[in-house]
Every structure is written in structure tokens, then in C-alpha cells.
VOLOMAR-724451 format. One record per residue (C-alpha): residue in three letters; x, y, z. Coordinates in steps of 0.1 Angstrom, whole numbers, padded with zeros to 4 digits, always signed. Example, Ala and Ser with C-alpha at 12.3 -4.5 7.8 and 13.67 -1.06 7.14 Angstrom:
BEGIN
ALA+0123-0045+0078
SER+0137-0011+0071
END
This chain:
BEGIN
UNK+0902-0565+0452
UNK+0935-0581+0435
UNK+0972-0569+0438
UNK+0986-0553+0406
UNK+1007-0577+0390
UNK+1036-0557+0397
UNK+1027-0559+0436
UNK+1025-0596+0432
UNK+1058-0598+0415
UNK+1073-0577+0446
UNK+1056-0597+0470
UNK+1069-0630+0449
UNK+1103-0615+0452
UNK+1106-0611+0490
UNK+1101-0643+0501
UNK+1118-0660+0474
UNK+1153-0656+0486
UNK+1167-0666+0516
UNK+1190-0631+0523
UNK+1153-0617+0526
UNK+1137-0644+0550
UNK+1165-0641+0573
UNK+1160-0601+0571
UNK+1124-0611+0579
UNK+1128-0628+0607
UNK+1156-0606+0627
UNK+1130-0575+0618
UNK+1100-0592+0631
UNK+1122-0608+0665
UNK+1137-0573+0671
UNK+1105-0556+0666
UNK+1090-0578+0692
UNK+1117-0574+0717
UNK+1116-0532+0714
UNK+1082-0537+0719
UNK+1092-0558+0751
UNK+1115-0539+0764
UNK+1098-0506+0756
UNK+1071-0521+0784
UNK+1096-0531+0809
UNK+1110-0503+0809
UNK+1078-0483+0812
UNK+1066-0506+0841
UNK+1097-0510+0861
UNK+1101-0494+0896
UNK+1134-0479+0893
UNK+1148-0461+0862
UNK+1175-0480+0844
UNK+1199-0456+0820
UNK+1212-0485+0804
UNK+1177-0495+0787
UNK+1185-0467+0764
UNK+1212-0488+0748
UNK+1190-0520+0745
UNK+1152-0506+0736
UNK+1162-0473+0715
UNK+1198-0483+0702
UNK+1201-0525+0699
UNK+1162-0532+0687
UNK+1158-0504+0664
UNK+1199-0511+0652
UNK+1188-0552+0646
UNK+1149-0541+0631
UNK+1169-0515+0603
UNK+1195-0540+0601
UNK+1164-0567+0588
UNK+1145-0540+0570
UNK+1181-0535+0549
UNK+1183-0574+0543
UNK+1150-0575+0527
UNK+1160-0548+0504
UNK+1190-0561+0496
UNK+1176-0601+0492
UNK+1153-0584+0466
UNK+1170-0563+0449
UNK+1200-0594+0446
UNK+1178-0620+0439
UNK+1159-0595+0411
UNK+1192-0589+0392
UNK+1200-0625+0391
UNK+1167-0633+0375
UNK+1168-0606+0350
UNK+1202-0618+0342
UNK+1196-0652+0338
UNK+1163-0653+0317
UNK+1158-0617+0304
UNK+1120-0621+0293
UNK+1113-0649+0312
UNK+1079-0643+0338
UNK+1083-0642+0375
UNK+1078-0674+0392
UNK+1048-0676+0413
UNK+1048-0693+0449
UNK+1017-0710+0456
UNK+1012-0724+0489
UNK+0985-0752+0486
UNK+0972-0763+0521
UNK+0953-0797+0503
UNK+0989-0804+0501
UNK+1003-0824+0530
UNK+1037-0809+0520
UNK+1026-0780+0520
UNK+1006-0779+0556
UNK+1039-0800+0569
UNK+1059-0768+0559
UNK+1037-0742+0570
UNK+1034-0763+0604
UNK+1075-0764+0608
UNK+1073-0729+0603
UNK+1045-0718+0628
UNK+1064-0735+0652
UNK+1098-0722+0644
UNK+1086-0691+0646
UNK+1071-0694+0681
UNK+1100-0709+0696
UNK+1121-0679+0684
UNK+1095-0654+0698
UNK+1096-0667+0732
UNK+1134-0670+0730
UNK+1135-0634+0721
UNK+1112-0628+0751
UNK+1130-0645+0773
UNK+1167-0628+0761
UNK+1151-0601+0765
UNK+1139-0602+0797
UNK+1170-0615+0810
UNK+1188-0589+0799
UNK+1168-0561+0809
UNK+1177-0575+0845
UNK+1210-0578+0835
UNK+1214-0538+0827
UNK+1201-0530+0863
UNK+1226-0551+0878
UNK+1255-0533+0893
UNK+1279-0559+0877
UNK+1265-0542+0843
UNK+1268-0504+0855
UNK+1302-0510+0868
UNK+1320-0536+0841
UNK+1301-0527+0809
UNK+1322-0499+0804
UNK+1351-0517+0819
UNK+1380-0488+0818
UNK+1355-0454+0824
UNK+1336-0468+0853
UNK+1360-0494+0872
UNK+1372-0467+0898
UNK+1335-0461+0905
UNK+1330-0500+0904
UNK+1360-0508+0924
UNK+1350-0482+0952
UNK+1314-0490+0958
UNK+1322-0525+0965
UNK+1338-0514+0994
UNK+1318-0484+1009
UNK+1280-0486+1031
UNK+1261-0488+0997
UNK+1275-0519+0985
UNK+1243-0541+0984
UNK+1227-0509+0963
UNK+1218-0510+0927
UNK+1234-0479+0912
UNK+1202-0472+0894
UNK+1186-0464+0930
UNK+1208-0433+0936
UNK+1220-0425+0900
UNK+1182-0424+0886
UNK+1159-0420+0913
UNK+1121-0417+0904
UNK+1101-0396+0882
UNK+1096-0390+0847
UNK+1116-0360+0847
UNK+1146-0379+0860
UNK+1142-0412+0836
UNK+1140-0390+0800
UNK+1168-0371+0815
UNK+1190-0406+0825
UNK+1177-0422+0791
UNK+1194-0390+0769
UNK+1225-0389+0797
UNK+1232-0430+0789
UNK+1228-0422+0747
UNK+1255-0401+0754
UNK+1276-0416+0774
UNK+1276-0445+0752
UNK+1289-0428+0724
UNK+1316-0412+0746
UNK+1329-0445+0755
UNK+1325-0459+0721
UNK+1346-0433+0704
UNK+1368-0432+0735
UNK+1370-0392+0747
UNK+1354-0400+0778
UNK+1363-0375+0809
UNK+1395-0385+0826
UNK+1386-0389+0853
UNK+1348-0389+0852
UNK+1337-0363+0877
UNK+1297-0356+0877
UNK+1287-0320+0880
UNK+1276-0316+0917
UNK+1252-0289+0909
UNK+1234-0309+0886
UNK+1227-0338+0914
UNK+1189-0348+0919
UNK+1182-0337+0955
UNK+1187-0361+0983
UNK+1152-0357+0991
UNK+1148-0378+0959
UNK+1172-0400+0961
UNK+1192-0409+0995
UNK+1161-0401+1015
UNK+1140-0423+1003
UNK+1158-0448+1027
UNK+1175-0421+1054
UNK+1157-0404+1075
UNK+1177-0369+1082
UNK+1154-0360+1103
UNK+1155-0385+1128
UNK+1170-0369+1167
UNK+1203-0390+1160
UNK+1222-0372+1188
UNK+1259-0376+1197
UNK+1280-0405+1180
UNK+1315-0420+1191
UNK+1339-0415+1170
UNK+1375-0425+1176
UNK+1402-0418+1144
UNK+1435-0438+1147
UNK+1465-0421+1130
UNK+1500-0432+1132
UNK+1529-0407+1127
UNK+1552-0410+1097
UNK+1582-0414+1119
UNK+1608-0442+1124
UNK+1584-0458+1153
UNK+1553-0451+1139
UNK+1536-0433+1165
UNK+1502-0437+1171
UNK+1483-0403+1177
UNK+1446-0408+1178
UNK+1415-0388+1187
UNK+1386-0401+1206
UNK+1357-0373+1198
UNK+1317-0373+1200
UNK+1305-0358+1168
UNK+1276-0338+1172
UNK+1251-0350+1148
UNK+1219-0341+1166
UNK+1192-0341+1143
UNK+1166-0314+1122
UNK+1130-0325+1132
UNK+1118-0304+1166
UNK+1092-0330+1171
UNK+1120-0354+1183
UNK+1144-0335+1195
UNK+1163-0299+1196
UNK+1173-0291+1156
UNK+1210-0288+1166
UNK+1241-0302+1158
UNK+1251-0313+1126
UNK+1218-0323+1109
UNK+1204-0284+1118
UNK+1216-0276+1085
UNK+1188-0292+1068
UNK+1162-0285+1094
UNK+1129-0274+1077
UNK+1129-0246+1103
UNK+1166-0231+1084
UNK+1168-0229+1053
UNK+1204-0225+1039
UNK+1212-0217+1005
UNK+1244-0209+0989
UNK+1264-0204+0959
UNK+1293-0220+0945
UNK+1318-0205+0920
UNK+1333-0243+0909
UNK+1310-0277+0895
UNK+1328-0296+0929
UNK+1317-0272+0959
UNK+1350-0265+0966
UNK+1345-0224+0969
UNK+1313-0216+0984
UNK+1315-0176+0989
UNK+1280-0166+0996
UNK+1252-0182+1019
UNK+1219-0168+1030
UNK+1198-0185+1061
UNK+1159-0178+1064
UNK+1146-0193+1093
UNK+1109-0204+1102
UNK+1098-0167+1112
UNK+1108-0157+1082
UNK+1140-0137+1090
UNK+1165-0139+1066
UNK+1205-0128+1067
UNK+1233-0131+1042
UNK+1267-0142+1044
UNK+1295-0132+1022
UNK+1334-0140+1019
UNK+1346-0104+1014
UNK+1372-0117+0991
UNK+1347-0125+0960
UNK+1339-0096+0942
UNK+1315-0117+0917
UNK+1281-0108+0907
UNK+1258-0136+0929
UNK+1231-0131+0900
UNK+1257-0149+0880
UNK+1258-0181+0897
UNK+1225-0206+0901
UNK+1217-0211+0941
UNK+1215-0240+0956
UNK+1193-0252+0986
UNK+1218-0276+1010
UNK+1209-0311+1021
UNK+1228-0338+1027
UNK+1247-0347+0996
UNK+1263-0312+0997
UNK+1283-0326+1023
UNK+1279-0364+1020
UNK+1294-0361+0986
UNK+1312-0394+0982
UNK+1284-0417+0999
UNK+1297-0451+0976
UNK+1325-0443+0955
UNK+1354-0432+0985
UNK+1386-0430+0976
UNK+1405-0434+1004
UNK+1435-0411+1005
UNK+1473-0429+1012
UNK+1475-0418+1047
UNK+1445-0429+1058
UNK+1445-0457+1039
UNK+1472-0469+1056
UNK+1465-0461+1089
UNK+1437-0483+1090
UNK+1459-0512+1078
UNK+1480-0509+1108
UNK+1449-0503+1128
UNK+1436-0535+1116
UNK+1467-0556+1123
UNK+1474-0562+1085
UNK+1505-0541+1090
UNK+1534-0544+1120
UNK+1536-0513+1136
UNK+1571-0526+1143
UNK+1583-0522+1111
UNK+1605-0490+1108
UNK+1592-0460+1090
UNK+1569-0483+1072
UNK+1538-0457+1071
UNK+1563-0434+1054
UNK+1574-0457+1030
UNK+1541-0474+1024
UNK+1523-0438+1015
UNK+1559-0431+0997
UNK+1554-0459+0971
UNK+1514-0454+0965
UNK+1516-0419+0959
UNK+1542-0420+0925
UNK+1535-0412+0893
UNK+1528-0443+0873
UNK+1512-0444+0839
UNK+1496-0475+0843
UNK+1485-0500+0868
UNK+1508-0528+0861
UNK+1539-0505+0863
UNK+1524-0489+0896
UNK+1527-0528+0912
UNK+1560-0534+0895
UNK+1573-0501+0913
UNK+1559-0505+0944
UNK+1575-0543+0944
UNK+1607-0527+0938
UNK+1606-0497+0962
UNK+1594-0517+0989
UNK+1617-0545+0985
UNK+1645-0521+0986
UNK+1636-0503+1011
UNK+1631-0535+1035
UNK+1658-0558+1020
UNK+1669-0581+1048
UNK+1633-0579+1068
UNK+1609-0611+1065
UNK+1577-0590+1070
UNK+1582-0575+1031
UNK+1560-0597+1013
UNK+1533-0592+1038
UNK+1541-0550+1032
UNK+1541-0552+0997
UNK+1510-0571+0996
UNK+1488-0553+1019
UNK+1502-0516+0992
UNK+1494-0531+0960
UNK+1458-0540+0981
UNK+1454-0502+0986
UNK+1467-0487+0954
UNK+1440-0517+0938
UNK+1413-0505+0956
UNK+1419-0465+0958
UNK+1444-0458+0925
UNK+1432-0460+0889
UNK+1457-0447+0870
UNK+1444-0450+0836
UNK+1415-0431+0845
UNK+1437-0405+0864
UNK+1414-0412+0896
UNK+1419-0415+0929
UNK+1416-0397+0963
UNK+1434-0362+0945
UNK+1407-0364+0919
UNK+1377-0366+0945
UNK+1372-0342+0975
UNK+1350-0355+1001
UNK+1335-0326+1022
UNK+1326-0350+1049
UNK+1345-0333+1079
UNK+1379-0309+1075
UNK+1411-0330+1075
UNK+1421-0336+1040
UNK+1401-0309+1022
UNK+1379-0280+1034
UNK+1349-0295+1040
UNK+1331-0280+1067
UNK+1353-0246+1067
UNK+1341-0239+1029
UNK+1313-0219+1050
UNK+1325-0220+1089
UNK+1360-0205+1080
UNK+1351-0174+1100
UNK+1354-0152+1071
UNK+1318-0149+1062
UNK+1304-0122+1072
UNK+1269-0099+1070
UNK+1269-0067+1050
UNK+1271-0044+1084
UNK+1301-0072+1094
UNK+1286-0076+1127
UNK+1276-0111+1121
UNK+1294-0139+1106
UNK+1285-0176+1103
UNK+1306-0197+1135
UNK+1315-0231+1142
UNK+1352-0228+1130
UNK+1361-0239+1168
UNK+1369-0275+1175
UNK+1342-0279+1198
UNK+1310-0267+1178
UNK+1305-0301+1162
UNK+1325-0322+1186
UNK+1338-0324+1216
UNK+1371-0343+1221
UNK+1369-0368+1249
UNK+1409-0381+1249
UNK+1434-0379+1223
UNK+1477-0386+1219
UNK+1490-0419+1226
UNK+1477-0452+1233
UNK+1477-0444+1271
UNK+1464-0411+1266
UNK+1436-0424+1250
UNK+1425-0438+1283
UNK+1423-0402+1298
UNK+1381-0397+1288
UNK+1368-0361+1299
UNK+1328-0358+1297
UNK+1338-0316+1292
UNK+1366-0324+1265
UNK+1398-0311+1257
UNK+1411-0282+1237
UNK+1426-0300+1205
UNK+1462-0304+1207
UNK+1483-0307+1175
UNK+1508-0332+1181
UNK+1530-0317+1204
UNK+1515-0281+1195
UNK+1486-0261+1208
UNK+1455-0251+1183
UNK+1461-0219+1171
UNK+1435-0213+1144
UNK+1444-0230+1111
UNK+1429-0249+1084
UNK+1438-0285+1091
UNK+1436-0291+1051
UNK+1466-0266+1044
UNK+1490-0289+1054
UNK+1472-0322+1054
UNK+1467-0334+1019
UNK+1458-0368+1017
UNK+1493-0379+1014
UNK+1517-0354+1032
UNK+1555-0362+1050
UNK+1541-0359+1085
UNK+1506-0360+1096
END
């Protein structure tokens, strides 16, 4: 059966300009490289988020972008025509293969055409890898995501893809990533991103799905040496440091006792809990059930909340290991380690105090933040040699902890690992949960449930070990009960 002469004319019209062939080609290539991708991204071990923007926002962009051309090629080369020669018929192409012209041409472009297929495969290909790469996460969006960025190249994760942790596997959790990264591209495209960018906590994929699927929690890990060096913000710079063996012991009875640390996500107790704030900050009710089936509720007397209210959660090890790779490392500690580390003299007068002093001021942007540490510093230490070396090792920190622009650092972030500079572990062990009868409550708000401190003071006193441990001495004053992040914030005159 034979085209309608109008179909023909259509036809005729299409490939008769060259705005049309070139809309042609970029449909046909980007077709072929959704189609590409589409199977990558189907077959691919690990979820990437950033797919979305290539396979379902690029391709389809570039194939509606070729579509357009054809229609406009026509529809320009059609008004010419008519305005040219009013009555005149449409020329017809023919395409004669007796014709060695003709076979010469249509050889040219079989060719061209096959070449710009497999370089569309290959661009393709490349950049699919490219979107998985952690250089892509973390500088593709250069401003939202360099404090993440920044901080994972310094923390254990650092050989880790993001999409390991931050997709996981399932189908579940790649549509959800795919929708998440459509969004969060036109976030960052109109520029109302979150400053800073703080995830949801509540929404996080369970461990079990992502971080266990290299850690083993269950593993009998037993007690670890831990020794903390602090330094005193005085004029000598007093070290005070605490040598203690943190007991992780482990949740799995088949290799050892579930105590310690790790009992909280023993199979045999179950802990849930609620918490009134996206970060875990206030965690006012917990309930236990443990493996005979036994269960008892916990309750800060002070929320008077409906618990039906709120969603519950079932702990595991991110509830507490909530900064695994991206650790902002607050001023005091930062600095601590540098004089640990011999980067900074000790010698130097008050120069913890005036180090934390400089890193912890309001600065709008990064490039006035080094200008002012420059300046503080240099006036601080006018006359002493050692300021260049100072000033260098603070603008290292406030690179690699303070992102101004995106109003992130160590403030922004709590990390509920331990109880110095935030609650932590006293968001439950604070003593004041309690059963309904208040009989029971939930314990461990004593130094010595999790730990037991083998020396601690000065360098010499750190040579004092006791197997039994000591009662915890603040400074120059006894324990007497407190919160140790009431007074310590990150960045406080004296720690």
C-alpha cells in the first residue's frame, strides 16, 4: 500500500532540512543512551540516586529537545517553500542505490552513524561510573554537599562509595533514592536548599541494611583501650587525659555474654523508643522486651505527650553511631588532637584558648573566617616565631570542620557517640526514666557501667594503671552526678 501524497510530502519535508536531521540524530543518540542507562541502572549492584538525573532527566531532556527540532526544521523549512514558490510541487528526494553517488552517501552515513552510537555508549557508560563516584556525590553539587564531602575524606569510611550507605539494596530503597535525587536536584537548581542539610534520622534505612552488611555487631568484641588527651585552656596548657576500657562486649550469646555496650542491639532485648525531635536529641519513652517475652516501659516523668503520637523506633547501631563518615569535629577537640599530634607547641601560652577563640567566631564566609583568624592570631602572638605554624595548623581545622556558607559544623551535628559534648548516652541512662509503679528505672548513668577508668590527670598520673579503676575525678573536683554536656559544648572557656 502507498503513502497519501500528503504523508509523502511530510515525510519529504523532514529530512530535507538540516535543523531537522540534526533533531534526528540527537533524538535517535539520546534515545539509545536512556535506553543504556535505563539497563545499567537496572543491573547494577548498588543503587546510584544520581542515575535519576542522567536516565529520567538528561536523556528524556536531549530526546524532547530532538523531537522539537524536527518540528521546528519542518515547520521552518515549509514556510520558506510556501513563500518562495506559492504553487510550486514539493520536491521529491529519491535515493537511487544504481547510483554510485548515491550508495557513496548512504555508506558515509551508515558509518557516521555507528560511530556516534558507540560514542554515545561509551559517554554513557563512563558516566554512569562517574555518578557513583564519590568525587560526583560530593562536588556535583559543590556548595550543598562540600561539608559532607570535606568530612568523609577524613573519617573510617573514606574508601566507601556514598551510594553504599546512602542507598543500600532493595527496590524499595532505589524508587525511594531515585524520587529523593529528582528532588534534590531541583532544590539545588533553584537554590533553597536546607542550610545546613540535616537528614531526618527517623527516616534512616536500618543498619541492618546498610552498615551491617560489612559490621558484624554481633561479634563478642569485649573491652577496648581507649585513652582521650585533653589539654586545659590555661596559660600552660595543661594536659588532663583519661585512660579508660570502654565496655563494648558484644550481642550474640553464642560468642560471648550479650553485655556491655553492644547488648543494646542483642536479638535477646529488644529496645524501642520514641523521640519527640527528627535528630534524637529527646528520647522520653523506651520499652525493653526481652527473649521470654517480658516486657517493661520506661518514661521521663517530665513529658506529658501522647506516645500514640509519635512513630517508634527499634534501636541499632546508627541510633547511636549517628555521624559514622561525615564528623565534625568540635574546636576543642579539634585542637586537642593537634597538640597531641605535635602539630602544635604545647609551649605556646594560652594557645588552646586562643586557637578555639579564633575558630569559633562568627564569619559569614570562608574567606573572611581565614582573614580573621590571620589577624586574631597574629595579634595575639605578635613577637613569637611559632605563629605561622599556629595559624596554619587553625585555618587546617576551620577547613576541614567549618563551612560557613552552609551554616555547618560541629553545632549543626550532634554525635550521640558517648556523653561529652552532647547527651548521647544519657538521652536514656539519665536516671530519670522510670516504670509506671517508679520502682524501676533504666541505669548506667554511673561512670563505671560502660567503662572503667584505668588512670587519668597529668602526664605522670597517667602512668598510675588500676585493673579495678578509679572513681572519675573532674579536674581538681570529685564526680558529683552531672551531665558532662551542660557545661561542655564543643567549644567552652575551660574544659
Amino acid at each position: 500500500m502507498s503513502a497519501a501524497p500528503e504523508s509523502r510530502f511530510v515525510l519529504r519535508k523532514l529530512i530535507r532540512n538540516w535543523i531537522s536531521l540534526a533533531g534526528a540524530v540527537i533524538a535517535v543518540g539520546s534515545f539509545f543512551a536512556f535506553l543504556l542507562l535505563f539497563a545499567l541502572d537496572m543491573l547494577s549492584e548498588h543503587g546510584n540516586p544520581y542515575m535519576g538525573i542522567l536516565a529520567y532527566v538528561v536523556a528524556p531532556g536531549f530526546l524532547f529537545s530532538g523531537i522539537a527540532l524536527i518540528a521546528l526544521g519542518f515547520w521552518l523549512h515549509l514556510r520558506q517553500e510556501r513563500r518562495a514558490v506559492p504553487d510550486a510541487p514539493p520536491v521529491a528526494l529519491t535515493i537511487d542505490l544504481s547510483r554510485p553517488r548515491d550508495r557513496k552517501i548512504l555508506g558515509v552515513f551508515i558509518a557516521g552513524s555507528v560511530v556516534f552510537l558507540f560514542m554515545t555508549a561509551l559517554g554513557s557508560y563512563q558516566t554512569y561510573h562517574y555518578t557513583e563516584s564519590v568525587q560526583f556525590c560530593g562536588r556535583a553539587c559543590h556548595v550543598p554537599m562540600d561539608p559532607q564531602f570535606v568530612t568523609s575524606q577524613h573519617s573510617t569510611h573514606a574508601r566507601v562509595d556514598c551510594v553504599a550507605c546512602h542507598v543500600g539494596n532493595g527496590a524499595t530503597a532505589y524508587l525511594k533514592t531515585k524520587i529523593s535525587g529528582m528532588r534534590q536536584l531541583y532544590h539545588v537548581t533553584r537554590g533553597d536548599f536546607q542550610r545546613p542539610i540535616r537528614a531526618d534520622s527517623t527516616k534512616l534505612r536500618p543498619a541492618r541494611d546498610t552498615c551491617e552488611q560489612c559490621h558484624w555487631p554481633e561479634k563478642f568484641t569485649g573491652g577496648l583501650d581507649r585513652t582521650n588527651r585533653h589539654y586545659l585552656s590555661d596559660e600552660a596548657n595543661t594536659p588532663f587525659s583519661v585512660r579508660l576500657l570502654l565496655k563494648v562486649g558484644g550481642s550474640n550469646p553464642l560468642h560471648g555474654p550479650p553485655d556491655g555496650i553492644h547488648w543494646h542491639v542483642s536479638p535477646a532485648n529488644k529496645v524501642e523508643y520514641i523521640s519527640t525531635d527528627d535528630q534524637q536529641l529527646n528520647i522520653p519513652w523506651v520499652r525493653q522486651t526481652t527473649a521470654d517475652g517480658k516486657v517493661t516501659e520506661y518514661r521521663n516523668p517530665d513529658f506529658k505527650g501522647d506516645i500514640s503520637k509519635f512513630p517508634i523506633h527499634t534501636m541499632d547501631c546508627i541510633d547511636c553511631h549517628n555521624r559514622p563518615s561525615h564528623k565534625f569535629l568540635p574546636p576543642n577537640d579539634a585542637v586537642d588532637l593537634s597538640i597531641t599530634s605535635g602539630r602544635i607547641d604545647r609551649s605556646i601560652p594560652w594557645v588552646k584558648q586562643k586557637m578555639v577563640a579564633a575558630l569559633v567566631g562568627e564569619y559569614a564566609t570562608r574567606d573572611e573566617a581565614l582573614k580573621k583568624i590571620d589577624e586574631s592570631l597574629r595579634a595575639a602572638y605578635p613577637d613569637n616565631p611559632k605563629v605561622d605554624a599556629v595559624i596554619a595548623e587553625t585555618k587546617s581545622i576551620y577547613n576541614a570542620n567549618f563551612f560557613p556558607e552552609m551554616k555547618a559544623d560541629w553545632r549543626a551535628y550532634p554525635d550521640h557517640v558517648g556523653h561529652k559534648n552532647w547527651e548521647g548516652c544519657f538521652r536514656c541512662h539519665d536516671g530519670k526514666h522510670k516504670t509506671a509503679d517508679g520502682a524501676g528505672s533504666i541505669q548506667g548513668n554511673d561512670c563505671n557501667s560502660c567503662h572503667i577508668i584505668m588512670a587519668q590527670g597529668s602526664d605522670e598520673d597517667m602512668t598510675k594503671l588500676s585493673a579495678k579503676g578509679y572513681d572519675f575525678v573532674h579536674i581538681d573536683a570529685e564526680y558529683s552526678d552531672f551531665s558532662c554536656a551542660e557545661c561542655h559544648t564543643g567549644a567552652a572557656p575551660k574544659e
